[in-house]
C-alpha positions as protocol buffer text, in pm:
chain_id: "A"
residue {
  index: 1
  type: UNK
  ca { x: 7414 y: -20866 z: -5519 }
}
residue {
  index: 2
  type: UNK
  ca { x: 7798 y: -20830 z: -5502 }
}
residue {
  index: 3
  type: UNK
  ca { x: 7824 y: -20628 z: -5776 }
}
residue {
  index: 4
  type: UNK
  ca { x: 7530 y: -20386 z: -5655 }
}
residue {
  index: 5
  type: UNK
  ca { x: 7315 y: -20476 z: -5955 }
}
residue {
  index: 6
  type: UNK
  ca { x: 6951 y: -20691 z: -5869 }
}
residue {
  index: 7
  type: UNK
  ca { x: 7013 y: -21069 z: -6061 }
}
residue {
  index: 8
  type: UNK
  ca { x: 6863 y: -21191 z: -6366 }
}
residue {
  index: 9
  type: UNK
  ca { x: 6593 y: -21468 z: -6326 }
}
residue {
  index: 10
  type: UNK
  ca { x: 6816 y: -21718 z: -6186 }
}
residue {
  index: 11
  type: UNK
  ca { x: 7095 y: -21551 z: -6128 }
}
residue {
  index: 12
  type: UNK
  ca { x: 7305 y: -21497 z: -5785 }
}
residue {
  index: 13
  type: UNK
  ca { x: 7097 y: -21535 z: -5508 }
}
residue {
  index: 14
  type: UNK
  ca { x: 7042 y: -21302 z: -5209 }
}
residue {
  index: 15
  type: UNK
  ca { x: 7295 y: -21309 z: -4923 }
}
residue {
  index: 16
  type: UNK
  ca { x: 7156 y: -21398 z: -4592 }
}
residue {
  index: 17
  type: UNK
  ca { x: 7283 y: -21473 z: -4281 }
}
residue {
  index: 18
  type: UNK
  ca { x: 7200 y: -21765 z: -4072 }
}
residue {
  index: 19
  type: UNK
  ca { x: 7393 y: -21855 z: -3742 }
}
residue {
  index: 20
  type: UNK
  ca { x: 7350 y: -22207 z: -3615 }
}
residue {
  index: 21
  type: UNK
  ca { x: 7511 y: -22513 z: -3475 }
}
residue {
  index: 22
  type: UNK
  ca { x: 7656 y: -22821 z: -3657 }
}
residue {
  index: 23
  type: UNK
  ca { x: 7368 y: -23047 z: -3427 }
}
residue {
  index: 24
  type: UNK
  ca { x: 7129 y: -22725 z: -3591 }
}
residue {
  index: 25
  type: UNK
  ca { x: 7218 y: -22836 z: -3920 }
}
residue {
  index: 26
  type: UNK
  ca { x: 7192 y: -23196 z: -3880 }
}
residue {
  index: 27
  type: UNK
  ca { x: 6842 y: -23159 z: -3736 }
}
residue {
  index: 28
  type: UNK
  ca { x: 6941 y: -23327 z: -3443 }
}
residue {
  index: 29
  type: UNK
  ca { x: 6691 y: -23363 z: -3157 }
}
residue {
  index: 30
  type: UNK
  ca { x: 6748 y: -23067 z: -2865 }
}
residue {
  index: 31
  type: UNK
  ca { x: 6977 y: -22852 z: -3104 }
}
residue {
  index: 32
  type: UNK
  ca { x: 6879 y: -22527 z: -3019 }
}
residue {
  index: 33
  type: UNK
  ca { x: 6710 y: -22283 z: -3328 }
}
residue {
  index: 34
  type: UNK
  ca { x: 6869 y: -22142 z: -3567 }
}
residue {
  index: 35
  type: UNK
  ca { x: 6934 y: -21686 z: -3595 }
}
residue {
  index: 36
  type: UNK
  ca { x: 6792 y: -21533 z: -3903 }
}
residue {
  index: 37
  type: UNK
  ca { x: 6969 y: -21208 z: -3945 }
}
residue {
  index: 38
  type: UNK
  ca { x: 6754 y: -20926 z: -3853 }
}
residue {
  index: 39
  type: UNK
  ca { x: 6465 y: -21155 z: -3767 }
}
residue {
  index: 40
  type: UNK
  ca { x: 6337 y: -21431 z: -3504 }
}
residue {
  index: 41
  type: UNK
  ca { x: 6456 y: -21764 z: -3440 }
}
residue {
  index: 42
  type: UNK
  ca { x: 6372 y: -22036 z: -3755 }
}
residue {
  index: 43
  type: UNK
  ca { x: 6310 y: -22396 z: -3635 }
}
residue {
  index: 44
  type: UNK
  ca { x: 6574 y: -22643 z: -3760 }
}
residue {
  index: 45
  type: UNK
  ca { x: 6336 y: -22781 z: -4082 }
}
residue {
  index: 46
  type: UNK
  ca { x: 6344 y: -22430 z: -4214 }
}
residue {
  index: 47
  type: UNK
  ca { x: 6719 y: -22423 z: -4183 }
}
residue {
  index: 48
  type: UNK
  ca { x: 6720 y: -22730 z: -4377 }
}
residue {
  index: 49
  type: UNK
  ca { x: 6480 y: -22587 z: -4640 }
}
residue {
  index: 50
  type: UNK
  ca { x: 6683 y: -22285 z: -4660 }
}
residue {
  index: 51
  type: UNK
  ca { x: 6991 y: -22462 z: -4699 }
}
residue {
  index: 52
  type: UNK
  ca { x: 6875 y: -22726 z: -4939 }
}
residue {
  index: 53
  type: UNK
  ca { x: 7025 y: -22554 z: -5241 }
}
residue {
  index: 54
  type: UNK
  ca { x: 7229 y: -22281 z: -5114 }
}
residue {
  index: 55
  type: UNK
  ca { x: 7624 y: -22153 z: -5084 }
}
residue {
  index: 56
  type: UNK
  ca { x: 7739 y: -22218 z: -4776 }
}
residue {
  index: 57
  type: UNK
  ca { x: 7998 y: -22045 z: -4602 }
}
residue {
  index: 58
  type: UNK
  ca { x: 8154 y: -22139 z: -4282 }
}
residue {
  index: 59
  type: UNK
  ca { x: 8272 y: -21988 z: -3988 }
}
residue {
  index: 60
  type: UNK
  ca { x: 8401 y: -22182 z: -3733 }
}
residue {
  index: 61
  type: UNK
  ca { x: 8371 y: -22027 z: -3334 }
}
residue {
  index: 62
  type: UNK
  ca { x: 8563 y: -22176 z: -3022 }
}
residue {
  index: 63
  type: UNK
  ca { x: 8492 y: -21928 z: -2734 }
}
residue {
  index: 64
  type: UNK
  ca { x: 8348 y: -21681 z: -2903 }
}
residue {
  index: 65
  type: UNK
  ca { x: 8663 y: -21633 z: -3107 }
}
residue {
  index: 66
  type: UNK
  ca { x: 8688 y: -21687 z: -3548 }
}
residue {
  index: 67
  type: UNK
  ca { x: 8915 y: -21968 z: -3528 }
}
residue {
  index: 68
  type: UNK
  ca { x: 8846 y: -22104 z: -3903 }
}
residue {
  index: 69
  type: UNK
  ca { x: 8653 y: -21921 z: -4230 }
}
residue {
  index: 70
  type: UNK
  ca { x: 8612 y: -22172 z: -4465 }
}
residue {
  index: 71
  type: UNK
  ca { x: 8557 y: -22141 z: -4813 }
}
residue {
  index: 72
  type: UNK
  ca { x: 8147 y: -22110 z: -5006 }
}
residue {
  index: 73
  type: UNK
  ca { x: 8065 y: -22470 z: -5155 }
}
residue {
  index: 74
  type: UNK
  ca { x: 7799 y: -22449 z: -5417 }
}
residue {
  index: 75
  type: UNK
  ca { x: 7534 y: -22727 z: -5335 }
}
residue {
  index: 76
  type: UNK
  ca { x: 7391 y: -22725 z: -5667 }
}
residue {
  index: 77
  type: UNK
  ca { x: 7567 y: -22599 z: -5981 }
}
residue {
  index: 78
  type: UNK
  ca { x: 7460 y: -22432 z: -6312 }
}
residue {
  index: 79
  type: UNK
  ca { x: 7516 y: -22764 z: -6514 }
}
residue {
  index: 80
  type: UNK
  ca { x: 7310 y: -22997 z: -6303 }
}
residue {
  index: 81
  type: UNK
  ca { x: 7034 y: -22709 z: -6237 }
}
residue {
  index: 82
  type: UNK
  ca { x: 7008 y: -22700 z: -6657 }
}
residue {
  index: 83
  type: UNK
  ca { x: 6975 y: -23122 z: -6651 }
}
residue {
  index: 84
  type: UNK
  ca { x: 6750 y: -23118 z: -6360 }
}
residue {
  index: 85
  type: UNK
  ca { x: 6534 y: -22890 z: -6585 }
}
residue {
  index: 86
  type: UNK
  ca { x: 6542 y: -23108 z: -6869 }
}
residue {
  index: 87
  type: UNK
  ca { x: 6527 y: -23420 z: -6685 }
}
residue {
  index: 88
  type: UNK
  ca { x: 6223 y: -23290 z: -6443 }
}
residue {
  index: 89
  type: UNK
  ca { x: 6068 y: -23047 z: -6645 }
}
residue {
  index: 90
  type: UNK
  ca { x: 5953 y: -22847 z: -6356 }
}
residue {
  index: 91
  type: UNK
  ca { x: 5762 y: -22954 z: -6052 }
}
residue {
  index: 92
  type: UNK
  ca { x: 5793 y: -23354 z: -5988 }
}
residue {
  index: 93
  type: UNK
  ca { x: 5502 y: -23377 z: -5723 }
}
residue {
  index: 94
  type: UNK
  ca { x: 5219 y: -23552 z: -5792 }
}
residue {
  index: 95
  type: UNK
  ca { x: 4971 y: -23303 z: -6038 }
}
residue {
  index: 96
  type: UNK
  ca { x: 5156 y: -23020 z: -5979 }
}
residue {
  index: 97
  type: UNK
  ca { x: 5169 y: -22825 z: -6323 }
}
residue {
  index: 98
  type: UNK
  ca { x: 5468 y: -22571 z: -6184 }
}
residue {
  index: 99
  type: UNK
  ca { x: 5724 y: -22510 z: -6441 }
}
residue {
  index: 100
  type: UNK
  ca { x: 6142 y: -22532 z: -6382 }
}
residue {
  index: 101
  type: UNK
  ca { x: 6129 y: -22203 z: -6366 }
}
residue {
  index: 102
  type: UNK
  ca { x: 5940 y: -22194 z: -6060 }
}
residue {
  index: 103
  type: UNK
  ca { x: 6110 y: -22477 z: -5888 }
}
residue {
  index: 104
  type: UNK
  ca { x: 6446 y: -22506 z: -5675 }
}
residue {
  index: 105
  type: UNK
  ca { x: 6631 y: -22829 z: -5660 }
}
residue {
  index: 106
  type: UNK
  ca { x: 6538 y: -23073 z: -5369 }
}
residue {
  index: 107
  type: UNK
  ca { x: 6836 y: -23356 z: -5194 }
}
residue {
  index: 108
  type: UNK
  ca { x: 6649 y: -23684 z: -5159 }
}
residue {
  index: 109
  type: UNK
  ca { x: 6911 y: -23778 z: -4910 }
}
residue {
  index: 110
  type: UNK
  ca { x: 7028 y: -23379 z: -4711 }
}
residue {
  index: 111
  type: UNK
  ca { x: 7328 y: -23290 z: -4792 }
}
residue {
  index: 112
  type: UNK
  ca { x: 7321 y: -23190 z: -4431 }
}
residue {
  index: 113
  type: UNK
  ca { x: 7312 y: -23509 z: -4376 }
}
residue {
  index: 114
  type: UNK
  ca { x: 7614 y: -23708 z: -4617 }
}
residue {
  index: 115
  type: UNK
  ca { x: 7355 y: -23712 z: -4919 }
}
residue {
  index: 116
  type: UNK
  ca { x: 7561 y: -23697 z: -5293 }
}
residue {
  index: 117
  type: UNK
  ca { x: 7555 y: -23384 z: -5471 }
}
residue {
  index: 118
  type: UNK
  ca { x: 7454 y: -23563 z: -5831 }
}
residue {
  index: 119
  type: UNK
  ca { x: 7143 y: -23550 z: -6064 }
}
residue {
  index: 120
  type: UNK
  ca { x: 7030 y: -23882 z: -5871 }
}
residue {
  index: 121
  type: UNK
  ca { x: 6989 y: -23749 z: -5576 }
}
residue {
  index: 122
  type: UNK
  ca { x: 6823 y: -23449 z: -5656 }
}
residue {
  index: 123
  type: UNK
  ca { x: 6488 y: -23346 z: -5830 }
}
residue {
  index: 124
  type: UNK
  ca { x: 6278 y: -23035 z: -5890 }
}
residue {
  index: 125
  type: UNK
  ca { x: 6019 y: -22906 z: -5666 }
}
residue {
  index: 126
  type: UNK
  ca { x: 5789 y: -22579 z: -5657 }
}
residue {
  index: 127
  type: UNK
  ca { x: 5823 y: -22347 z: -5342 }
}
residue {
  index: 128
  type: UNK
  ca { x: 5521 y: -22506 z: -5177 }
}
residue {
  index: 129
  type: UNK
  ca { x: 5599 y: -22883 z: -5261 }
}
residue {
  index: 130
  type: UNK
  ca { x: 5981 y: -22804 z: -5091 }
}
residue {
  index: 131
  type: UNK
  ca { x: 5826 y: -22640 z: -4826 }
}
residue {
  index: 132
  type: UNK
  ca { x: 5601 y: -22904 z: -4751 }
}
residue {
  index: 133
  type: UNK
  ca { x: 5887 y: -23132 z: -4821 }
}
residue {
  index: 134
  type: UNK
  ca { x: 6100 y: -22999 z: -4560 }
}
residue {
  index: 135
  type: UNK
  ca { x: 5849 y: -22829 z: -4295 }
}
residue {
  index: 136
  type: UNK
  ca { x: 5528 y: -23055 z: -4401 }
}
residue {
  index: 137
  type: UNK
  ca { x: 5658 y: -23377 z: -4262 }
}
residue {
  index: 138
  type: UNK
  ca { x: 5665 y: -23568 z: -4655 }
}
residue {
  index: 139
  type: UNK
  ca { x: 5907 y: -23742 z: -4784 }
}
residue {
  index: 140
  type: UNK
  ca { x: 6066 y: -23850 z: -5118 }
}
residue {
  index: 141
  type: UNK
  ca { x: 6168 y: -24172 z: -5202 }
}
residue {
  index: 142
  type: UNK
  ca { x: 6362 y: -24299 z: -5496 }
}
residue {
  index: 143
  type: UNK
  ca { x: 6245 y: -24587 z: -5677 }
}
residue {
  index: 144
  type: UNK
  ca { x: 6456 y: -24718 z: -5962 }
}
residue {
  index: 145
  type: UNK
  ca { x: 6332 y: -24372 z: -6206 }
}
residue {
  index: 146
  type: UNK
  ca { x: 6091 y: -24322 z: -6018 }
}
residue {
  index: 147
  type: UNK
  ca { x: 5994 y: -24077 z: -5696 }
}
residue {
  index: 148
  type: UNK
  ca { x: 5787 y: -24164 z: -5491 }
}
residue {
  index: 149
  type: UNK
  ca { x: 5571 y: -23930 z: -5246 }
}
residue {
  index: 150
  type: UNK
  ca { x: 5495 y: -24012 z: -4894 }
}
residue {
  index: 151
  type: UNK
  ca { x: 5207 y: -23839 z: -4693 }
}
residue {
  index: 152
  type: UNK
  ca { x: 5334 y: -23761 z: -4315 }
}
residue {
  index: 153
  type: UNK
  ca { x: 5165 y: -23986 z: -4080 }
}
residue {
  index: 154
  type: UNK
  ca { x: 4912 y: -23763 z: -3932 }
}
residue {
  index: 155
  type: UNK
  ca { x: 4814 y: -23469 z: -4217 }
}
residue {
  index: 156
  type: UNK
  ca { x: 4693 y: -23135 z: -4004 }
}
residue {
  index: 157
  type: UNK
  ca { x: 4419 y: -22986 z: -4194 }
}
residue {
  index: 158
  type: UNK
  ca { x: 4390 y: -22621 z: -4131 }
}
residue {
  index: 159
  type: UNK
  ca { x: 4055 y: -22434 z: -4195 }
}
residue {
  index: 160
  type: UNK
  ca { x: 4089 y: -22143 z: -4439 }
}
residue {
  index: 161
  type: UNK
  ca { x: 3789 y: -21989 z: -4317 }
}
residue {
  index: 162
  type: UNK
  ca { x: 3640 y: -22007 z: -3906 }
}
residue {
  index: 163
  type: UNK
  ca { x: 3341 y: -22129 z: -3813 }
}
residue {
  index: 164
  type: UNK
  ca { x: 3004 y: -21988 z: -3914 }
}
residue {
  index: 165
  type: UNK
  ca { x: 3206 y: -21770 z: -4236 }
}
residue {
  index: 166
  type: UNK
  ca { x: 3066 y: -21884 z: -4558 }
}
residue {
  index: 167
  type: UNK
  ca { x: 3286 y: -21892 z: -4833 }
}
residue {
  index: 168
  type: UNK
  ca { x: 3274 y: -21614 z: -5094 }
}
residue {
  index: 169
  type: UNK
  ca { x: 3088 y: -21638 z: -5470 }
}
């Protein structure tokens, strides 16, 4: 997007802007919601989703004044996005059939919050399996090879269609 030209399929992604705090990105309880350029206030889990495999550049504020720009750091680079998609093979939920190319890379452990950036703390998942991930109340857990998937407590089941609307042939 630099260079004026759209990407490749998986190429540089799009530039957006997202102003937080640090207790924002740490998903801290009270930390206040996060600015999405030109749109409304995201909730901290969407931050985190957004940020899971991002560049992040920092700009550090102290009464309303720039007092530090630090420098991008690439969460995930080309190398370990090419093993991931050997390694995973696309989607690592449970029966889902999406392909790599359809899937982001996921931190078991945030980055956000201390989690490695290596191929053992990271996996594939499809835009709805992060999502869910991050905003669906699941987790991932690591076991030896292994991931393991864990429901959220209390699963909200949403109705596709409203009462009394049949369902069509």
């Amino acid at each position: 997007m630099d260079e004026g030209r759209l990407p490749r399929r998986n190429g540089v992604r799009p530039h957006v802007t997202v102003t937080t705090t640090l207790e924002g990105l740490k998903n801290e309880v009270g930390a206040p919601p996060a600015d999405l350029e030109l749109s409304l206030p995201i909730s901290t889990r969407t931050l985190e989703r957004i940020t899971c495999d991002c560049t992040i550049s920092r700009v550090l504020l102290a009464d309303s004044m720039v007092i530090d720009v630090g420098r991008a750091t690439r969460v995930t680079s080309a190398p370990r996005r090419r093993a991931l998609r050997v390694r995973d093979r696309g989607c690592r939920f449970p029966g889902c059939d999406r392909s790599a190319n359809w899937s982001n890379p996921h931190h078991i452990l945030a980055w956000t919050r201390g989690g490695p950036t290596n191929l053992s703390n990271e996996l594939l998942l499809c835009y709805y399996h992060h999502r869910l991930v991050h905003e669906g109340g699941w987790q991932v857990i690591k076991a030896g090879r292994e991931f393991r998937f864990l429901p959220p407590e209390r699963l909200v089941m949403r109705r596709a269609r409203g009462p009394g609307i049949r369902w069509a042939a």
